[in-house]
Steps between C-alpha positions, in 0.01 A plus 500: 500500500417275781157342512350722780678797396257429122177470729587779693509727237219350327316520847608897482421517163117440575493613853583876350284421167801587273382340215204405340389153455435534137904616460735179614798698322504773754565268763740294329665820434491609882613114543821511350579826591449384898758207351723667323496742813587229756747352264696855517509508892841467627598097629493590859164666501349212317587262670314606782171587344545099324542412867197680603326340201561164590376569863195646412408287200497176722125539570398610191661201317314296733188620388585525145590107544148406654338701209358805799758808371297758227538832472312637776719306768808631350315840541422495817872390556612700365309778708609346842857507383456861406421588856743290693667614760807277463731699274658261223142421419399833492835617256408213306149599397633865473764373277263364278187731508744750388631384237144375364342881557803630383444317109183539536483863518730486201319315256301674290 
């Protein structure tokens, strides 16, 4: 799993208060499932959400290099990618919230 794709997740993760803070295993759990999940995608189809994950993560790495990237920035990323209007961005983040809600509903 790409950088970006983790902190998206995690950035899901919080931003639909799947797990507790107290329980780090549930979202390690919902973690490697996301991984294990884009892992499983077929070559073709990954390579264009890794493409859209380098585009978009050029920004944040900036940040994260200056020390200004925490949670709440990748948050509220996260929500303006959600509701993009330009439509690899907006597969991309349905991509992934789905497979996070999807293991998350799971778990018990």
């Amino acid at each position: 799993m790409l950088w970006l794709e983790r902190e998206v997740a995690n950035a899901l993760i919080d931003e639909y208060a799947l797990v507790d803070e107290t329980d780090p295993r549930r979202r390690a759990t919902i973690l490697r499932y996301v991984e294990d999940s884009l892992h499983a995608i077929p070559v073709h189809i990954r390579l264009g959400m890794v493409g859209v994950s380098l585009v978009l993560s050029v920004r944040p790495c900036l940040l994260s290099m200056l020390g200004r990237f925490d949670r709440e920035h990748a948050r509220a990323s996260v929500r303006r990618w959600e509701k993009s209007r330009i439509g690899l961005i907006y597969q991309y983040m349905h991509g992934i919230r789905s497979i996070v809600l999807l293991v998350a509903g799971e778990l018990p």
